[in-house]
Steps between C-alpha positions, in 0.01 A plus 500: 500500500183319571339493845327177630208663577099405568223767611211360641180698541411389825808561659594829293116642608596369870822768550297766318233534770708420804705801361179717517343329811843547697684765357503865585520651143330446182712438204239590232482853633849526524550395130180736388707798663836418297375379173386788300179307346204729346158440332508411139842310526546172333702283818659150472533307785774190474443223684167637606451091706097566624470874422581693799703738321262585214198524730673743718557718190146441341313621861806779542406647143119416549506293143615733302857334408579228222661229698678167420602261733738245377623142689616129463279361723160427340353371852562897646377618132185329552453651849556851347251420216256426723549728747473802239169339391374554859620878517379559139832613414606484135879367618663297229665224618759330285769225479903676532780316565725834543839208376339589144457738314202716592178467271443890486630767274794734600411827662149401594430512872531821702583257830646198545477349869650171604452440858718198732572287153756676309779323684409192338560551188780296346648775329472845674625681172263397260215542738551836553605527152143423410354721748652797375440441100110441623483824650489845345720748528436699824314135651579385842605181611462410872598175640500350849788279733622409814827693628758261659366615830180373429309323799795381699357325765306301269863377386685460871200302617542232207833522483550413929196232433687293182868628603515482091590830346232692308514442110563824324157673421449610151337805596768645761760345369430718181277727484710806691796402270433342155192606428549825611789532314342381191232753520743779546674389160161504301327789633499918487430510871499287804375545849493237808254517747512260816196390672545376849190313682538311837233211523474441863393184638385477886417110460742273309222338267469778242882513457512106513205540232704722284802283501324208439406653144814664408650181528246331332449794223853500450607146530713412250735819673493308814542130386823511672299513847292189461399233291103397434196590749641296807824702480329829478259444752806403722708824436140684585523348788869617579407854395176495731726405787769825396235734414277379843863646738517786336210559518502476886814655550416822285075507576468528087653442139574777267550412178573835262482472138727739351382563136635664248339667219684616156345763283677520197379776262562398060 
């Protein structure tokens, strides 16, 4: 199955740092604590968009690490070039479409990481299929999703703005079931670990600021909800007005990501 999908950078780097500016936990520790990663280990990260991923492993294993960072998008490629020429860290950044095969030999990473993209791959099986024949024996691969209870309120507030219902999301709609599942059929040994961080908003402009680039990020998900920039700016609008009462009736938003992390062992 292919997913209608566009990731902008804008919007994509917009929800990462209202995430850290508003949330209570911090997901790259979190990940650093499950995923066994050590100095001297040769790490791909799939769908690596600006970098995030690989920088947090280059400063976690102070350089010394072999890493690869792999995506579609040569606008976020770019961005991670040039930010790893400003940290002077020798990060190779490279073209991967994970719907083909993988340009790598087999058994030749010791991790594989592939954090909030796996769920868009068209075909879950061969994607993991080419995870696992790219890592050795022993290797690790760790990947990241929403659970179906991710950020509810998030959901209820659109849903009472539009009165549409919410398209299915490729990342809870399948990442606790068939890509889970899929992993469990490929590899020795798998673990899930759930992440849980409440972003809490006392004003209504960071959440409106959030929504306002998921939809946009995601738009092609949400095309059911509004037609061209008039019609989005008008269902803003309608979700300003929802978000605004709850607001006042409650005194604050809480949005919790739920998160859930795989760590499949080869």
């Amino acid at each position: 199955m292919k997913y209608d999908y566009r990731e902008t950078s804008r919007d994509l780097l917009t929800r990462i740092d209202i995430h850290a500016r508003y949330g209570s936990r911090d997901i790259d520790q979190w990940m650093l604590e499950v995923l066994p990663i050590k100095k001297g280990d040769r790490i791909l990260d799939v769908g690596c968009g600006a970098g995030k991923q690989c920088f947090v492993f280059f400063n976690h294993l102070q350089g010394e690490a072999e890493i690869i960072g792999g995506d579609v998008n040569e606008e976020l490629l770019t961005q991670a070039r040039q930010e790893s020429q400003k940290r002077s860290a020798p990060i190779q950044f490279t073209y991967l479409d994970f719907n083909r095969p993988f340009a790598f030999p087999d058994d030749y990473f010791d991790v594989v990481s592939c954090c909030f993209a796996i769920y868009y791959a068209e075909n879950i099986p061969f994607t993991v299929a080419e995870m696992h024949r790219v890592l050795k024996p022993g290797g690790h691969l760790f990947t990241t999703g929403p659970m179906p209870n991710n950020k509810q309120i998030f959901y209820e507030i659109i849903h009472e703005a539009t009165q549409k219902p919410i398209p299915p999301m490729p990342g809870s709609s399948r990442y606790a079931s068939e890509i889970y599942a899929t992993i469990q059929k490929l590899f020795a040994k798998v673990e899930l670990h759930i992440f849980e961080n409440p972003l809490t908003f006392e004003s209504v402009e960071p959440f409106l600021e959030y929504t306002r680039a998921s939809l946009s990020e995601d738009r092609r998900l949400w095309k059911g909800l509004f037609e061209g920039k008039e019609d989005f700016e008008r269902v803003m609008d309608q979700i300003a007005q929802v978000a605004t009462r709850r607001l006042e009736r409650e005194g604050k938003l809480v949005m919790t990501k739920v998160v859930g992390g795989i760590l499949a062992t080869k």
